[in-house]
C-alpha positions as CSV (number, residue, x, y, z in Angstrom):
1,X,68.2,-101.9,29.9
2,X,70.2,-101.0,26.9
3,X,71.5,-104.3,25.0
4,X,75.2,-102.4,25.0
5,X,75.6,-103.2,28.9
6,X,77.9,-106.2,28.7
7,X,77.6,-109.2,30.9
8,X,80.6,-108.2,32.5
9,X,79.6,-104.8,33.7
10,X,76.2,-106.2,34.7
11,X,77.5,-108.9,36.9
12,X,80.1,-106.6,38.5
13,X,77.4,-104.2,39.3
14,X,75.1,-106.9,40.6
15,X,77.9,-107.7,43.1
16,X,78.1,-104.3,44.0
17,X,74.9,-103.9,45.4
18,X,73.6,-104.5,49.2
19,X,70.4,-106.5,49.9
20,X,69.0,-107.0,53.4
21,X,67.3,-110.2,54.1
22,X,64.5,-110.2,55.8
23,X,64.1,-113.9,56.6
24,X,60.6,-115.5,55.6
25,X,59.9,-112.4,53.5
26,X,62.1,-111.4,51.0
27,X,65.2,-108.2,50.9
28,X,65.2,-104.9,50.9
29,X,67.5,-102.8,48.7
30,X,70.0,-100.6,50.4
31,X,72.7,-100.0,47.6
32,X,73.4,-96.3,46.2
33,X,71.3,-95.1,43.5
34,X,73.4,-95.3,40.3
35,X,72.6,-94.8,36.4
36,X,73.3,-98.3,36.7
37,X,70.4,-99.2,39.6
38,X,68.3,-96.4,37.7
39,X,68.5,-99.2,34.8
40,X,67.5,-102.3,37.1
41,X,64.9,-100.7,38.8
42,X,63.1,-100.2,35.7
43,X,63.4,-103.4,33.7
44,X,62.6,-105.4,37.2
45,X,59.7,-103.1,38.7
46,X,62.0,-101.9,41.7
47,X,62.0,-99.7,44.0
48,X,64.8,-98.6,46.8
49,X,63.2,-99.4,50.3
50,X,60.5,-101.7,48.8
51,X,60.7,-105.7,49.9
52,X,61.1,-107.8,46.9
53,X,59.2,-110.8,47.7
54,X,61.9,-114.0,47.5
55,X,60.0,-115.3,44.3
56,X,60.8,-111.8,42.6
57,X,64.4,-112.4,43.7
58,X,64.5,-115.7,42.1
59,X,63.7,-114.3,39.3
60,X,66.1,-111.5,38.7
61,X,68.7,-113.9,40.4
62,X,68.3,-117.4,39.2
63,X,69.8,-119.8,41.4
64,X,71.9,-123.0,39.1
């Protein structure tokens, strides 16, 4: 991702977008493909319909 996305932006746009949890497993993307989810994808090896494993989601999210 560019370094000019500001921390703002990126956390608004994180709250934006849908997950599905499947329980034991992991989630499944479901939000709209944006420039902005273009970005994500890349820099976190996504893909829209893929499950990312929980561990992958820990790290993109990590919890406090």
């Amino acid at each position: 991702m560019e370094a000019s996305i500001h921390v703002k932006k990126l956390l608004h746009g994180l709250k934006d977008m849908n997950f599905l949890k499947i329980e034991g497993r992991g989630f499944i993307l479901t939000y709209a493909k944006t420039e902005f989810t273009d970005d994500l994808e890349k820099a976190f090896e996504l893909i829209l319909l893929q499950i990312v494993t929980i561990e992958k989601m820990r790290n993109i999210l990590p919890s406090d």
